[in-house]
N, C-alpha and C positions, 0 to 999 in steps of 0.2 A: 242163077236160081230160077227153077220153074214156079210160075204162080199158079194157084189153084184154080182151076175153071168149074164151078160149079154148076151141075145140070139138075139138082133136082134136088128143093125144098118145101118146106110147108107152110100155108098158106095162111091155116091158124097155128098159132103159137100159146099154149099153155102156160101162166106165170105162175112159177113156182121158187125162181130164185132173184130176189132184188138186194141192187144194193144202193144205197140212200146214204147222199155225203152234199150236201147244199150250203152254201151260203146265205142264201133267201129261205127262210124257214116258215113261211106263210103259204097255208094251207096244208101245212103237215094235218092240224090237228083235224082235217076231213077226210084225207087223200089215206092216211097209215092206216086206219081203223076202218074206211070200207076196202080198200083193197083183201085185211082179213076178216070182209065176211063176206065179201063174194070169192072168196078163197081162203078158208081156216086154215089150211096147212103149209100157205106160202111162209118162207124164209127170210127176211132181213137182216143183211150186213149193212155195219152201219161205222162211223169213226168219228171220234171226236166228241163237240158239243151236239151236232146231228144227233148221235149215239144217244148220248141223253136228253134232247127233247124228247124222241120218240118214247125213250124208256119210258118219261113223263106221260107220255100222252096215252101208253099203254097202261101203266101201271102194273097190276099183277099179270097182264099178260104178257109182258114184255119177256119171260124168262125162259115160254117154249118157245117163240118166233124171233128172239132177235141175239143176234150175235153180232159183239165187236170185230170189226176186219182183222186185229190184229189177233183173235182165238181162231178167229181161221184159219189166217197163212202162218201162225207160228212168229210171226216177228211182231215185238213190241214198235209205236209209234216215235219216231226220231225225234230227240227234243224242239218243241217246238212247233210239235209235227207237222217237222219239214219232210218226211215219207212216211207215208200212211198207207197208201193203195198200188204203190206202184212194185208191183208182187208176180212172179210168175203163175202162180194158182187163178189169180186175179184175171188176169187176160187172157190164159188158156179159158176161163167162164165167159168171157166174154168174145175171142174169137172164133174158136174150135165152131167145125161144124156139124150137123146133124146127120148126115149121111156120106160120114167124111170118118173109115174105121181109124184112120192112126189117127186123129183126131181124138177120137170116143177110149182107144187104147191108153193116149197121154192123162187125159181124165181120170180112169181109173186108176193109172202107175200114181199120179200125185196125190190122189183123194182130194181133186178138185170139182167143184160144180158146174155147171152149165148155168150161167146168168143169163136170164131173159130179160131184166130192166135195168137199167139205170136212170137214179132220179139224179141229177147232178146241177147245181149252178155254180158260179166262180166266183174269186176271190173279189171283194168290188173293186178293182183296178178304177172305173173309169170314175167312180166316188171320191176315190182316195186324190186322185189327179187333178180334180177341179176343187179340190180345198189350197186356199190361197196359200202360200208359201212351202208348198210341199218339198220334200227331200227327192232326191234320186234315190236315198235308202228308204227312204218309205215309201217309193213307188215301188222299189226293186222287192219291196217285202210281199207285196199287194199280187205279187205274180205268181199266178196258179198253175201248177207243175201236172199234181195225178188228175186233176179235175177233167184239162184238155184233154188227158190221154185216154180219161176213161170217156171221157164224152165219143172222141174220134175212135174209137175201137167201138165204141157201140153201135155208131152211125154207121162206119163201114159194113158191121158186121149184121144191118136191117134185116136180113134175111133170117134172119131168127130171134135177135135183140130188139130191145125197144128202149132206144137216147130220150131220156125228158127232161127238157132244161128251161120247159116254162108251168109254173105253176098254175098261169091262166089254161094248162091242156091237161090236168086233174080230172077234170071232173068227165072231160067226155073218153076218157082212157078208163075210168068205174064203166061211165054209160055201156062200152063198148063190152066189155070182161062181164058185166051181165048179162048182155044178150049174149053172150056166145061161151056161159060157162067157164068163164076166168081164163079165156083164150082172147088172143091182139090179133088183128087181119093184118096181114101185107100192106096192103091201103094205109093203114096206120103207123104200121113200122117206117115206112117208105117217106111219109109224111113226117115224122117226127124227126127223122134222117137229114132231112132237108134244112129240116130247123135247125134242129145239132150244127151241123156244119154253118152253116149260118152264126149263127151265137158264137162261133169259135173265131171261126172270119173276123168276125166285127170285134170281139175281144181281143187277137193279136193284131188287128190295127191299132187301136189306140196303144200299146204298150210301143208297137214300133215311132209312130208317130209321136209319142213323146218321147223320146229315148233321143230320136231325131231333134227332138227341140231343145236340148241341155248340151252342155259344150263337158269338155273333159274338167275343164276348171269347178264347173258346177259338183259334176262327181269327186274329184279332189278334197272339195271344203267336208264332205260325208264323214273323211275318215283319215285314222294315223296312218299312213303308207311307211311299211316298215321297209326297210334298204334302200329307200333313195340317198 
């Protein structure tokens, strides 16, 4: 399989398509409402309880800028929503590139968008883990599937996207999109990249590293195992 070698991106990036799926929901109610006024026509996909903070937070505006991820890609959320985002539509927005034509071709065949942000944090794994007596099933519940994925397809794809998975970099991602006209620099993308991957690192350590610390017996007591 030949990988793509890309020669030539842009520098500013215009936000015009986000999609917002967090577990940390602090500093929604600053970060959603200036994003749309230094950009009234940006987009929000959103799932879940997310979904409805924001609708919250927006109130009557919520009904021309924000869409459920599942009115977008056509699939309802899986009980439990155990799959929400993990969507072909979803990741051609987030990897496809800008001066990449069968790229821009696949977009138009699906009626998919070009995602320029994701706000994303995860499941609290390492919360759920340091409460005394926990389960292996209720660690194993605590494991975040579409979050990683959409985090790592963002971070990769810096060159046009922008990964945010700390609430404390809100405010200087506004600062930024006002001086330059609701456009991210490279500098920024590049930086928040770093941090993505980071956040991920350090969240699949702890899942390994306790996974590592529980014997087969401990998983056993979890549950009926049918055909032994």
């Amino acid at each position: 399989m030949a990988i793509n070698i890309v020669e030539k991106i842009d520098g500013l990036i215009k936000v015009r398509h986000v999609i917002v799926s967090v577990s940390n929901k602090s500093g929604l109610e600053g970060f959603i409402p200036s994003l749309l006024e230094v950009n009234p026509e940006i987009r929000i996909f959103s799932t879940g309880g997310t979904y409805g903070r924001i609708n919250e937070i927006l109130g009557d505006r919520a009904s021309s800028c924000l869409t459920p991820v599942s009115a977008y890609t056509g699939q309802p959320e899986t009980q439990g929503g155990l799959v929400k985002t993990l969507d072909f539509k979803i990741y051609l927005g987030l990897l496809t590139e800008t001066y990449n034509d069968a790229h821009q071709d696949d977009l138009q065949r699906t009626g998919a968008v070009p995602i320029d942000m994701v706000v994303v944090n995860l499941y609290p794994f390492k919360e759920t883990i340091s409460k005394e007596g926990v389960t292996v099933e209720q660690a194993r519940g605590n494991i975040d599937i579409g979050g990683p994925c959409m985090i790592r397809a963002s971070a990769k794809n810096f060159i046009r996207v922008a990964p945010v998975v700390d609430p404390a970099d809100y405010e200087r991602i506004i600062s930024e999109m006002k001086a330059n006209s609701s456009q991210i620099s490279l500098e920024l993308r590049y930086d928040l990249a770093q941090k993505a991957f980071e956040h991920t690192a350090e969240y699949d350590r702890h899942i390994a590293d306790f996974l590592v610390s529980r014997s087969l017996g401990d998983v056993s007591k979890c549950y009926q195992i049918m055909g032994d």
